[in-house]
PDB file of the backbone (N, CA, C, O) and the ligand in Angstrom, with CONECT records:
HET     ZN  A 101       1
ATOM      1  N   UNK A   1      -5.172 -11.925 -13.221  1.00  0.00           N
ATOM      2  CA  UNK A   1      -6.072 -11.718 -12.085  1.00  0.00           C
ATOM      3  C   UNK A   1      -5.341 -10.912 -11.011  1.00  0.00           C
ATOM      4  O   UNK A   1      -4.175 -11.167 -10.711  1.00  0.00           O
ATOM      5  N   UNK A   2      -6.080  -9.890 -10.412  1.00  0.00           N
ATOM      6  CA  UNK A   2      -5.321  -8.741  -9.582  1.00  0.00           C
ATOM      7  C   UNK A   2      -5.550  -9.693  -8.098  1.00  0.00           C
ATOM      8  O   UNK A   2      -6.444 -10.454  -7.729  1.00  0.00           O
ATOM      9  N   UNK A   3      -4.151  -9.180  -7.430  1.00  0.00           N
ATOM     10  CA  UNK A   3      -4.484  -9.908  -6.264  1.00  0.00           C
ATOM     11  C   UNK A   3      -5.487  -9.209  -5.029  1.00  0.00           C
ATOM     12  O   UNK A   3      -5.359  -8.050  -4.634  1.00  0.00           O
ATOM     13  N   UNK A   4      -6.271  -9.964  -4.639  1.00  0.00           N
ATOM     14  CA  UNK A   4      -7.383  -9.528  -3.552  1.00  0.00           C
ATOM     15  C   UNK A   4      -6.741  -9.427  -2.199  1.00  0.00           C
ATOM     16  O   UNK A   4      -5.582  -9.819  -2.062  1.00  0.00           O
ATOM     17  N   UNK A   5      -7.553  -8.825  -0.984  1.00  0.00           N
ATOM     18  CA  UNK A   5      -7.572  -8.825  -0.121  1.00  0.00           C
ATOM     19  C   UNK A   5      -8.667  -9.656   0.937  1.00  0.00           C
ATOM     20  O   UNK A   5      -9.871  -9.680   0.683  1.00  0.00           O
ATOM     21  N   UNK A   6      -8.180 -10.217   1.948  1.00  0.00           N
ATOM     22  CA  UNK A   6      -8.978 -11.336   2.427  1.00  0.00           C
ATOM     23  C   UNK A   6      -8.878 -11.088   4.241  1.00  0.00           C
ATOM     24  O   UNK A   6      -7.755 -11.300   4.698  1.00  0.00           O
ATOM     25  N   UNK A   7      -9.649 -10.787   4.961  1.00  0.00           N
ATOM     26  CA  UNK A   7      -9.422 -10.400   6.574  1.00  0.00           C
ATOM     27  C   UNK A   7      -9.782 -11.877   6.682  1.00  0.00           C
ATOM     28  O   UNK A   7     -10.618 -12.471   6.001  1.00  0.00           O
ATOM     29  N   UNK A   8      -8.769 -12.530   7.958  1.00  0.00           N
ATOM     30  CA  UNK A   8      -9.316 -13.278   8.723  1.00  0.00           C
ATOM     31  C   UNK A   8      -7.772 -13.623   9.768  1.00  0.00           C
ATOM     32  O   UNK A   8      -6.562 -13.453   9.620  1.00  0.00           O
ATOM     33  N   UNK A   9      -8.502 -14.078  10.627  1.00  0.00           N
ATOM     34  CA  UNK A   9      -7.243 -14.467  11.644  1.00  0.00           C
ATOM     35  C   UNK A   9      -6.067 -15.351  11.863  1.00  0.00           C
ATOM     36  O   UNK A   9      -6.014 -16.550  12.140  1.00  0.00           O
ATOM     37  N   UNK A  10      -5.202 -14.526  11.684  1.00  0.00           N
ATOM     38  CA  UNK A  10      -3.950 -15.361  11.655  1.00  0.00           C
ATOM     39  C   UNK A  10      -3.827 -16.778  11.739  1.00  0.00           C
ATOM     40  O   UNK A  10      -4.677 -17.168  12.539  1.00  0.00           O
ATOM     41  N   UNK A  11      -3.150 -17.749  11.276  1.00  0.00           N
ATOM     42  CA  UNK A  11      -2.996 -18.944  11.457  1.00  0.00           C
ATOM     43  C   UNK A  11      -4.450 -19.625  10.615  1.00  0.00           C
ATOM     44  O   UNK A  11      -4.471 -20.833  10.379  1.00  0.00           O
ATOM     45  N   UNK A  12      -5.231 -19.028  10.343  1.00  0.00           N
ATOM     46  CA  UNK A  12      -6.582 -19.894   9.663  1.00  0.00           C
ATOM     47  C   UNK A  12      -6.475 -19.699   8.382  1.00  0.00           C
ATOM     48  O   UNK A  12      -7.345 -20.293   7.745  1.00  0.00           O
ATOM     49  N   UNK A  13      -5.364 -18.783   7.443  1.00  0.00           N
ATOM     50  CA  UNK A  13      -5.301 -18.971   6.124  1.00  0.00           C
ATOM     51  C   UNK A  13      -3.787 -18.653   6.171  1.00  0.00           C
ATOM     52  O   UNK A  13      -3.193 -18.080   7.084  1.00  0.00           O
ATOM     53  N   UNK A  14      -3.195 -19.207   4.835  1.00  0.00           N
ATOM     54  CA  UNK A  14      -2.283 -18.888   4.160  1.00  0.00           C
ATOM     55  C   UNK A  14      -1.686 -17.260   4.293  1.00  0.00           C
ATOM     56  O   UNK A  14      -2.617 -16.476   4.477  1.00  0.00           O
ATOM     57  N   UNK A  15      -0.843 -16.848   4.259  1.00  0.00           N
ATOM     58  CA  UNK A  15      -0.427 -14.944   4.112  1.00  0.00           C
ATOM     59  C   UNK A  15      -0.620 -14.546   2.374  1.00  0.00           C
ATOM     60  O   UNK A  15      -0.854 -13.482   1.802  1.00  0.00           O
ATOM     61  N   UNK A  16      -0.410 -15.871   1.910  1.00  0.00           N
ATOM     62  CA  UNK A  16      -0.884 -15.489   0.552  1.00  0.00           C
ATOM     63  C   UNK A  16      -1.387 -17.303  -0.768  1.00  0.00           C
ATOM     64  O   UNK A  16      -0.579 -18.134  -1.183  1.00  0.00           O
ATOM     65  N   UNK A  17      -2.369 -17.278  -0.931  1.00  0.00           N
ATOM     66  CA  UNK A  17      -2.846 -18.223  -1.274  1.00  0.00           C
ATOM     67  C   UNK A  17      -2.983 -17.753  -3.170  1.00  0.00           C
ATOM     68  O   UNK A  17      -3.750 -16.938  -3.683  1.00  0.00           O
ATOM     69  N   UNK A  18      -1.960 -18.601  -3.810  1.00  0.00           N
ATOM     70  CA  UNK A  18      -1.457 -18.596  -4.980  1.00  0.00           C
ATOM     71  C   UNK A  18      -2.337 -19.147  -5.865  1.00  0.00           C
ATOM     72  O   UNK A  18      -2.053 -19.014  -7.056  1.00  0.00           O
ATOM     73  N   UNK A  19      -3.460 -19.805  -5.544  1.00  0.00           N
ATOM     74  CA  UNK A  19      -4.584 -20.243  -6.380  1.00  0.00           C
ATOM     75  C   UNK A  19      -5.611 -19.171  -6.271  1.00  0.00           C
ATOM     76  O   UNK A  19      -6.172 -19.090  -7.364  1.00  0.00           O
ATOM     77  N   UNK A  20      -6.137 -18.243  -5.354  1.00  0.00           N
ATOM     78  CA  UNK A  20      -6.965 -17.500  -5.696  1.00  0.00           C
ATOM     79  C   UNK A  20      -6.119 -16.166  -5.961  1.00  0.00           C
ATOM     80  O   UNK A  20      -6.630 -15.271  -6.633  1.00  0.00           O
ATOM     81  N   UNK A  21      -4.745 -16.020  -5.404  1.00  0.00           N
ATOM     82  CA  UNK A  21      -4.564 -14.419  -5.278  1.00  0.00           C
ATOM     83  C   UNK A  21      -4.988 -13.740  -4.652  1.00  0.00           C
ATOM     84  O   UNK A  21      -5.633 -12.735  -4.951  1.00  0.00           O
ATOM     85  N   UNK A  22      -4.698 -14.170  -3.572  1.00  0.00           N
ATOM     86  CA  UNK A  22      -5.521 -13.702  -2.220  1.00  0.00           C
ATOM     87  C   UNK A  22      -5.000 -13.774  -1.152  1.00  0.00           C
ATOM     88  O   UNK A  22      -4.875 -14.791  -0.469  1.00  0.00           O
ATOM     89  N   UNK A  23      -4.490 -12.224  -0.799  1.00  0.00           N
ATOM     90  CA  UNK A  23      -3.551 -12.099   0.375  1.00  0.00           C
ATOM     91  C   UNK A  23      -4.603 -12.539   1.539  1.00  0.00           C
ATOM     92  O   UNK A  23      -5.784 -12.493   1.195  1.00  0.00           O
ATOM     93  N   UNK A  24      -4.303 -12.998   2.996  1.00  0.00           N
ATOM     94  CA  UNK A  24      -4.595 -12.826   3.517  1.00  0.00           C
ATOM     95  C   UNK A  24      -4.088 -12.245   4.957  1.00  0.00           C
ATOM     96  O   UNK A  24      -3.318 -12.867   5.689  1.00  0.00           O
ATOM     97  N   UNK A  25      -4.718 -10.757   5.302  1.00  0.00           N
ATOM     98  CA  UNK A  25      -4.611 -10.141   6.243  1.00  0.00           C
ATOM     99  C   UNK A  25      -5.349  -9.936   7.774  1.00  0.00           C
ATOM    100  O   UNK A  25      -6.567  -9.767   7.815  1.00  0.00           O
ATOM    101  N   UNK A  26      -4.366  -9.966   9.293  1.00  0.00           N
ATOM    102  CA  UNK A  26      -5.451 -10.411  10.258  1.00  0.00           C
ATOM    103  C   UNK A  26      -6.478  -9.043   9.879  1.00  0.00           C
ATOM    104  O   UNK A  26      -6.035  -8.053   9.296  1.00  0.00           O
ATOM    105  N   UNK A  27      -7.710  -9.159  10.256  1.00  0.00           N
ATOM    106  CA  UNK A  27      -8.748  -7.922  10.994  1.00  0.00           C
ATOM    107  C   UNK A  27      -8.352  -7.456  11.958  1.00  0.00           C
ATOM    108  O   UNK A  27      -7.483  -7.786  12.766  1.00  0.00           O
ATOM    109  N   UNK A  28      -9.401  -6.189  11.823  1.00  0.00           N
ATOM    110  CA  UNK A  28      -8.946  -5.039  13.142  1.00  0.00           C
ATOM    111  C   UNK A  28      -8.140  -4.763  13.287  1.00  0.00           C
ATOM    112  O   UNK A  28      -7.833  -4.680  14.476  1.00  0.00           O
ATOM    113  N   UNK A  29      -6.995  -4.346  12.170  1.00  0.00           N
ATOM    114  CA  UNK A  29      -5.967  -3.294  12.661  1.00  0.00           C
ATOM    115  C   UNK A  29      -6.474  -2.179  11.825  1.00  0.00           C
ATOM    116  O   UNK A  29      -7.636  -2.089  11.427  1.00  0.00           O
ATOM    117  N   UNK A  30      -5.977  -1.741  11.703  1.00  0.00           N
ATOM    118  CA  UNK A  30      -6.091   0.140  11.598  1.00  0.00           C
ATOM    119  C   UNK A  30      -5.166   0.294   9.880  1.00  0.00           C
ATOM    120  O   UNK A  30      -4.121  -0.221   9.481  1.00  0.00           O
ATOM    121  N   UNK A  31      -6.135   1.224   9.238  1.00  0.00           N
ATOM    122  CA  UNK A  31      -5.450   1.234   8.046  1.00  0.00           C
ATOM    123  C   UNK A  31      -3.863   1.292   7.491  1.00  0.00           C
ATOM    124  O   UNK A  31      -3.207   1.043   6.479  1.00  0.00           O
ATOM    125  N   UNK A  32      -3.741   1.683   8.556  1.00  0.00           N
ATOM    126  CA  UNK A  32      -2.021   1.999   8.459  1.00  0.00           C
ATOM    127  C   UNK A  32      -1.363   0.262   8.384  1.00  0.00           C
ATOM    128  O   UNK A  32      -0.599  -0.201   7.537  1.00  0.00           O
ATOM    129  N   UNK A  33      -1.929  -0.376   9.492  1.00  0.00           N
ATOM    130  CA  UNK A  33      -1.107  -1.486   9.946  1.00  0.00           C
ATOM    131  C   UNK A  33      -1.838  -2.137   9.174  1.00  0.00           C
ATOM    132  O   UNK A  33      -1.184  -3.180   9.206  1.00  0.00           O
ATOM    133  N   UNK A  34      -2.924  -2.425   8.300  1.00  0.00           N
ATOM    134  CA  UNK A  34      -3.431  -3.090   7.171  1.00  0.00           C
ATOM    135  C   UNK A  34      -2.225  -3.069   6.249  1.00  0.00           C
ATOM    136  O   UNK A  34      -1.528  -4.073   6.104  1.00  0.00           O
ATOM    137  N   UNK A  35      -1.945  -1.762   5.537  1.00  0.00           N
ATOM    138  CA  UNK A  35      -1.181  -1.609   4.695  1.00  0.00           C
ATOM    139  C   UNK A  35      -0.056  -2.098   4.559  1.00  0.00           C
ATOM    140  O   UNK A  35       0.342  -2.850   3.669  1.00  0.00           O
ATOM    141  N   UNK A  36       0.704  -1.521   5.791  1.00  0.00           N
ATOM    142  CA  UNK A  36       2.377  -2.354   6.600  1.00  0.00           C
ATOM    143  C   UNK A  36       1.887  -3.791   6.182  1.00  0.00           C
ATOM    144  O   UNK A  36       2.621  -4.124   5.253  1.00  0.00           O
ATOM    145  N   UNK A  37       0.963  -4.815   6.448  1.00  0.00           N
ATOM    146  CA  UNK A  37       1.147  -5.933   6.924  1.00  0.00           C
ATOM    147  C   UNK A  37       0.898  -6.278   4.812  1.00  0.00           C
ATOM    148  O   UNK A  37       1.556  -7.092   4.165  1.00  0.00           O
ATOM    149  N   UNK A  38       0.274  -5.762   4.500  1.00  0.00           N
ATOM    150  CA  UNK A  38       0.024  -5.830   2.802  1.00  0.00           C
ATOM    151  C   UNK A  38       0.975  -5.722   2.250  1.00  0.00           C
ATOM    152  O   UNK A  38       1.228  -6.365   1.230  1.00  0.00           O
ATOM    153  N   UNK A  39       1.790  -4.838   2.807  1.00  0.00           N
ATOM    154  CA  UNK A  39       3.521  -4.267   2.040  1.00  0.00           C
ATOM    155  C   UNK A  39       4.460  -5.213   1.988  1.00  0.00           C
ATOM    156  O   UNK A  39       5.363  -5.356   1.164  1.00  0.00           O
ATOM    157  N   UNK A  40       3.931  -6.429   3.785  1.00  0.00           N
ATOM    158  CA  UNK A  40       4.976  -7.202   4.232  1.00  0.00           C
ATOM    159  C   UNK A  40       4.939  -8.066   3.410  1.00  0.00           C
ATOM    160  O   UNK A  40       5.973  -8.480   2.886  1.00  0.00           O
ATOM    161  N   UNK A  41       3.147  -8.769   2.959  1.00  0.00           N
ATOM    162  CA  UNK A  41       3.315  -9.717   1.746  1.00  0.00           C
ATOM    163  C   UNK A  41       3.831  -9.484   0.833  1.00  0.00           C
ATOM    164  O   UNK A  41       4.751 -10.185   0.412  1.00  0.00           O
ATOM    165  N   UNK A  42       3.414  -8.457   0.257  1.00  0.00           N
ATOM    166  CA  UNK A  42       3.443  -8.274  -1.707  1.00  0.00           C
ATOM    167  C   UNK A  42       5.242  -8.337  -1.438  1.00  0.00           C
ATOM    168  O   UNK A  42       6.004  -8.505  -2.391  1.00  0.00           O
ATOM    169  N   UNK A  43       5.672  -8.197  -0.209  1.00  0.00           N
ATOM    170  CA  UNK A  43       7.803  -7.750  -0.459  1.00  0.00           C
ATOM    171  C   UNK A  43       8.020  -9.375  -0.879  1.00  0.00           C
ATOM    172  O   UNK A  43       8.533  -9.827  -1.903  1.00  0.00           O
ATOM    173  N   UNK A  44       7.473 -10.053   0.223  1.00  0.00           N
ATOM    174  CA  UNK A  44       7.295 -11.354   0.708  1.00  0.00           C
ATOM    175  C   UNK A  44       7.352 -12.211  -1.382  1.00  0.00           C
ATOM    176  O   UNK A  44       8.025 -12.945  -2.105  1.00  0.00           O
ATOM    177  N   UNK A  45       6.407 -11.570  -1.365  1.00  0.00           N
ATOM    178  CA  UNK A  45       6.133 -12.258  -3.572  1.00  0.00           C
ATOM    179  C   UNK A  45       6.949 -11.453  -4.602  1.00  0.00           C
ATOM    180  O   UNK A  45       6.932 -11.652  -5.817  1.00  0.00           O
ATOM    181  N   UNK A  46       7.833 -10.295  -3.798  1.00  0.00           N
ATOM    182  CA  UNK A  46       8.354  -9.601  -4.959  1.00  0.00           C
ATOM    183  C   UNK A  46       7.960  -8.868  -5.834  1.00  0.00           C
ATOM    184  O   UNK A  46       8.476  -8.648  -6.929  1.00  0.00           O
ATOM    185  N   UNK A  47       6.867  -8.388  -5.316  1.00  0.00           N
ATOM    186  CA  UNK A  47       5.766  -7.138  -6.351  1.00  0.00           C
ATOM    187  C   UNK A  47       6.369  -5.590  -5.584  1.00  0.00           C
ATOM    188  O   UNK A  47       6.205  -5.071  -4.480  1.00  0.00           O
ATOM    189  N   UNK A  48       6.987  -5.292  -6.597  1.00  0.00           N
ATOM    190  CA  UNK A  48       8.030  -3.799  -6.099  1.00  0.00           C
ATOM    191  C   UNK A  48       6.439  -2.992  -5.710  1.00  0.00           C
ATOM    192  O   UNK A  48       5.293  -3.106  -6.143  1.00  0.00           O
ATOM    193  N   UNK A  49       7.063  -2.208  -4.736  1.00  0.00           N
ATOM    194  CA  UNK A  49       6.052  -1.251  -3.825  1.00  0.00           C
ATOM    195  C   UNK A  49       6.280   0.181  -4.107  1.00  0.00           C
ATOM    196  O   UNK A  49       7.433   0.575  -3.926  1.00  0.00           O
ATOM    197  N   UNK A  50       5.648   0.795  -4.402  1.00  0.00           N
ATOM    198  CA  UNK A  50       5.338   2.546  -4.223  1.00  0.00           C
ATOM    199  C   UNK A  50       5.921   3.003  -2.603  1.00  0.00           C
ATOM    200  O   UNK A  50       5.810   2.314  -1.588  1.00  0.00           O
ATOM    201  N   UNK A  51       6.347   3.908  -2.678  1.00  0.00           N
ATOM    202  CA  UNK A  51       6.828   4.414  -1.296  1.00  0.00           C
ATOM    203  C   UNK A  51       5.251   4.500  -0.439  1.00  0.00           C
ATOM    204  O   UNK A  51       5.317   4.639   0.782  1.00  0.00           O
ATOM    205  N   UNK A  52       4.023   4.426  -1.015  1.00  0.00           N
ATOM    206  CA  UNK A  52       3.131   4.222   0.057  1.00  0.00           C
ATOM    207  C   UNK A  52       1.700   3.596  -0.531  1.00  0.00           C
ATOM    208  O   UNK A  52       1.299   3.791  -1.679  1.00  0.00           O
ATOM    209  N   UNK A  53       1.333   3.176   0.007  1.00  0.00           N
ATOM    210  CA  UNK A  53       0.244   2.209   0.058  1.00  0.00           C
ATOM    211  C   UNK A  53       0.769   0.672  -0.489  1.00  0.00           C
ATOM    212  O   UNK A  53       1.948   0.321  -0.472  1.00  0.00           O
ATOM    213  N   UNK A  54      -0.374  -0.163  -0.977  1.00  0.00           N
ATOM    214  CA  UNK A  54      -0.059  -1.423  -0.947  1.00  0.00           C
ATOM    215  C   UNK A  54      -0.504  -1.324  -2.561  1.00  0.00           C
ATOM    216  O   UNK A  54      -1.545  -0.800  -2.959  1.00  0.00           O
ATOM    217  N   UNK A  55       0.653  -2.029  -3.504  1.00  0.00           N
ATOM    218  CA  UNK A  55       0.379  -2.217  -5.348  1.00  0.00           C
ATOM    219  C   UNK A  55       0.277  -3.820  -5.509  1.00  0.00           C
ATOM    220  O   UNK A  55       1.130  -4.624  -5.132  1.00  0.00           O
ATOM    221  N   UNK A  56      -0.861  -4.094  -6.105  1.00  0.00           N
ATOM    222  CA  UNK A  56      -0.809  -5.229  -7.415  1.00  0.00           C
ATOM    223  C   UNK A  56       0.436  -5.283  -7.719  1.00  0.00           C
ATOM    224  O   UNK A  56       1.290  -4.478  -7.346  1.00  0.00           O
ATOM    225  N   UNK A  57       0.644  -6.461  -8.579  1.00  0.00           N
ATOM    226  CA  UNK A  57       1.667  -6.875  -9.309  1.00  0.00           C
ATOM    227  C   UNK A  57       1.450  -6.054 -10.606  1.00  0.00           C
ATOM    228  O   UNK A  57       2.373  -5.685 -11.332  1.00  0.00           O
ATOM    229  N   UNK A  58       0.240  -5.824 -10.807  1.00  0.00           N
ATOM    230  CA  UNK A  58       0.125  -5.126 -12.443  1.00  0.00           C
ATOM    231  C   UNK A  58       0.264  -3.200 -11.964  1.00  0.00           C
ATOM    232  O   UNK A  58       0.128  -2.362 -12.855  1.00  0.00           O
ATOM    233  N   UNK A  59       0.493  -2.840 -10.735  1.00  0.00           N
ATOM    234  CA  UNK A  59       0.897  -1.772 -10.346  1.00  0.00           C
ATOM    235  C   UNK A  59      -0.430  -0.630 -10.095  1.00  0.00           C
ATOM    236  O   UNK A  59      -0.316   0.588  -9.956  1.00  0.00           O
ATOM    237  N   UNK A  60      -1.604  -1.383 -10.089  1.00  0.00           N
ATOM    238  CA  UNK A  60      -2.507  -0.741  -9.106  1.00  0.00           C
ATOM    239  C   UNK A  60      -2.610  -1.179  -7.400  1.00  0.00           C
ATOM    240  O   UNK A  60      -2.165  -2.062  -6.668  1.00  0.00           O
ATOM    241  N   UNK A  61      -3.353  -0.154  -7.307  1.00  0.00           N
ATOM    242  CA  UNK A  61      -3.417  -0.002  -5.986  1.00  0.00           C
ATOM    243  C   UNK A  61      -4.469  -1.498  -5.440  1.00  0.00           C
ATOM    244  O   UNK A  61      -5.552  -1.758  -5.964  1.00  0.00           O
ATOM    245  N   UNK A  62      -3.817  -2.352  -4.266  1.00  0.00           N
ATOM    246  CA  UNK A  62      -4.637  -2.727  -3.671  1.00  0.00           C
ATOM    247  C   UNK A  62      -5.925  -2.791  -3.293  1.00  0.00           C
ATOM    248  O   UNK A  62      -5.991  -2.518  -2.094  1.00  0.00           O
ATOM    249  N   UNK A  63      -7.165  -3.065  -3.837  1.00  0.00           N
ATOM    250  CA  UNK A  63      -8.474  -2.312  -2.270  1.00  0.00           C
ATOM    251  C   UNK A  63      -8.231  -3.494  -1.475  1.00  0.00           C
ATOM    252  O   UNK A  63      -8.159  -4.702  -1.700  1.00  0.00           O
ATOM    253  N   UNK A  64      -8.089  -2.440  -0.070  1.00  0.00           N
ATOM    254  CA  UNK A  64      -8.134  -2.935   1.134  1.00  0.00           C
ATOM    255  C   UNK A  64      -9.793  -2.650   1.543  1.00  0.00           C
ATOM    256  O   UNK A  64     -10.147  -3.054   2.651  1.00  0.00           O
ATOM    257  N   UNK A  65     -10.648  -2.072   0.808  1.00  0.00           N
ATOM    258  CA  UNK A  65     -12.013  -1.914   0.533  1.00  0.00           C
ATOM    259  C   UNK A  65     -12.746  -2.689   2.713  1.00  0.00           C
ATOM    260  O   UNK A  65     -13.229  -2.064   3.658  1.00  0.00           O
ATOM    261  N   UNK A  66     -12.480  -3.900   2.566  1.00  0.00           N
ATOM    262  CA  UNK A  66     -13.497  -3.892   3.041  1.00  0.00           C
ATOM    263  C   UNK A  66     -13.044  -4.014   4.775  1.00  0.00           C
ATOM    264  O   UNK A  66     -13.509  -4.771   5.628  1.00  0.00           O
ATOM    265  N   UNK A  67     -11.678  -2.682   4.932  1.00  0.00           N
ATOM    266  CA  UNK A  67     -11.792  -2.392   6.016  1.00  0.00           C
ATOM    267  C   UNK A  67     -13.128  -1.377   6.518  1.00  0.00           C
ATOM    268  O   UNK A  67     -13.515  -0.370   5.924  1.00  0.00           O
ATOM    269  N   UNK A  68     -13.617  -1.877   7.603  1.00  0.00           N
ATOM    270  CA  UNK A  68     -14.897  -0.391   7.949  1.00  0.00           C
ATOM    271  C   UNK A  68     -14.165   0.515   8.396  1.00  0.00           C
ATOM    272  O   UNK A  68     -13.222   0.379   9.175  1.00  0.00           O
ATOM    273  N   UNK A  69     -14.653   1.688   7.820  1.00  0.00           N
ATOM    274  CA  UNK A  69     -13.812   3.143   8.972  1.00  0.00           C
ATOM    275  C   UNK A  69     -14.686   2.812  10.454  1.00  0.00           C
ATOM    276  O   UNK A  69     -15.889   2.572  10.558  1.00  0.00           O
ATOM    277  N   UNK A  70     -13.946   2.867  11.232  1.00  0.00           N
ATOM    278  CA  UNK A  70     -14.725   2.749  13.265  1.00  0.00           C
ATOM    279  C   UNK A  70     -15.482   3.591  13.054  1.00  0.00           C
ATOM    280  O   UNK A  70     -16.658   3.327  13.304  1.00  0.00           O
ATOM    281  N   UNK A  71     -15.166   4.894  12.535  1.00  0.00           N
ATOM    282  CA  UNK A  71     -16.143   6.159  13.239  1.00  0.00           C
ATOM    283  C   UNK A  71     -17.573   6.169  12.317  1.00  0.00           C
ATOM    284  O   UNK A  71     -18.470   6.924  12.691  1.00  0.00           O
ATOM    285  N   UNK A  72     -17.763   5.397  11.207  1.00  0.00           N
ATOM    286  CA  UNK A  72     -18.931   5.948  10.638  1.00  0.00           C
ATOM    287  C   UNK A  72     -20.007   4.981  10.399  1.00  0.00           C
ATOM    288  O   UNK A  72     -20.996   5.216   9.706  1.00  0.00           O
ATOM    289  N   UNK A  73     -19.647   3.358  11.301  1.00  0.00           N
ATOM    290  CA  UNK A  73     -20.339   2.371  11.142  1.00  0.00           C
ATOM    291  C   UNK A  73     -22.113   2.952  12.206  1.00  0.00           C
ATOM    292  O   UNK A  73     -23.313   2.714  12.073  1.00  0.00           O
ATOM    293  N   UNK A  74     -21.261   3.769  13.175  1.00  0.00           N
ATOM    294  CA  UNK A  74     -22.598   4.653  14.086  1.00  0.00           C
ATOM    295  C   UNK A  74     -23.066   3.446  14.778  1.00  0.00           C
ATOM    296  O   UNK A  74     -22.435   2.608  15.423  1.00  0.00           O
ATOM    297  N   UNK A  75     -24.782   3.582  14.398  1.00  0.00           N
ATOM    298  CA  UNK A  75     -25.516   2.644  15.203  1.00  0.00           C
ATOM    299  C   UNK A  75     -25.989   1.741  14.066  1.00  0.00           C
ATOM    300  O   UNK A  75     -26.769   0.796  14.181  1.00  0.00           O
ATOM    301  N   UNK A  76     -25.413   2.164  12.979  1.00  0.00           N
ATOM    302  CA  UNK A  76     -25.988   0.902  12.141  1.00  0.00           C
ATOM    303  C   UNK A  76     -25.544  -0.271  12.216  1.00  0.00           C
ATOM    304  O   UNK A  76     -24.360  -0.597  12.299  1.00  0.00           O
ATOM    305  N   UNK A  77     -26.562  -1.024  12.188  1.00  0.00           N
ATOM    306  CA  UNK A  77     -26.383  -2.400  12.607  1.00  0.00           C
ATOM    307  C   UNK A  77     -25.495  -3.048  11.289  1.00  0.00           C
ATOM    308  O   UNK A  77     -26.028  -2.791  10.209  1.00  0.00           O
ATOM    309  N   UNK A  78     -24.474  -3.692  11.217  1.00  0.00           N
ATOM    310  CA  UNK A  78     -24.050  -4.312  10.051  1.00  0.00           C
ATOM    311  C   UNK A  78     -24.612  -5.799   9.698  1.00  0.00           C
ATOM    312  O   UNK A  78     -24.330  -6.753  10.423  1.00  0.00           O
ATOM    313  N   UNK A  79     -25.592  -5.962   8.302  1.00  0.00           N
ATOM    314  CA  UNK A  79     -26.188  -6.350   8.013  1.00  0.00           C
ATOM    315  C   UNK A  79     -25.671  -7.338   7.124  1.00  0.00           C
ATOM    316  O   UNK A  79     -26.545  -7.809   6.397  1.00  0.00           O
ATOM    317  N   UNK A  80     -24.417  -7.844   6.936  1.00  0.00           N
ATOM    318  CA  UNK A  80     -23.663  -8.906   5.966  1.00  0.00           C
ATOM    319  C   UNK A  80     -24.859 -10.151   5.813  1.00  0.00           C
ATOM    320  O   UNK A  80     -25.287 -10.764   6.792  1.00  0.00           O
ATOM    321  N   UNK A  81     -25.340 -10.416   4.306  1.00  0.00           N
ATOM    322  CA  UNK A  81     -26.280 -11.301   4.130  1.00  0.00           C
ATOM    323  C   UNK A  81     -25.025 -12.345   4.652  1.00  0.00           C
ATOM    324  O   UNK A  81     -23.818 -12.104   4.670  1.00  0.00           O
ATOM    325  N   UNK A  82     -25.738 -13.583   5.066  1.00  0.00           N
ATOM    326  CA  UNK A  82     -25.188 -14.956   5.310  1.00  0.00           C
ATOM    327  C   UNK A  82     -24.406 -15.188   4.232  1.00  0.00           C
ATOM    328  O   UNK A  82     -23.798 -16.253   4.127  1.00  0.00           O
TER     329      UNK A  82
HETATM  330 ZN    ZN A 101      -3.597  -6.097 -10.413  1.00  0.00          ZN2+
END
């Protein structure tokens, strides 16, 4: 199982929760500092890193997927079913 990515705020989950595989990273930083803070785990578990972005243990790439880009959310309302 590839490890996931999980936003939520510091101190309310684990940095990395070994039953689902599921990093968890704060929200609202900026892709860059997503990544840094992704890099800090996976060093953290020992999953060797690519000089850039954030790798699986099986040596794909992370999705950090469900950061929003700021500039293209517009005026749409974000509609996350419950
Ligand atoms: Zn994987």
């Amino acid at each position: 199982m590839c490890i996931r990515v999980h936003y939520a705020p510091i101190g309310t989950a684990p940095p990395f929760d070994a039953t689902t595989q599921t990093i968890t990273l704060p929200p609202g930083l900026d892709r860059e500092h997503t990544v840094t803070a992704a890099r800090a785990v996976l060093v953290e578990l020992a999953v060797p890193q690519a000089k850039f972005g954030a790798l699986c243990f099986c040596g794909e790439p992370l999705d950090l997927a469900p950061l929003i880009p700021q500039q293209r959310t517009g005026e749409q309302a974000v509609t996350h079913g419950a």
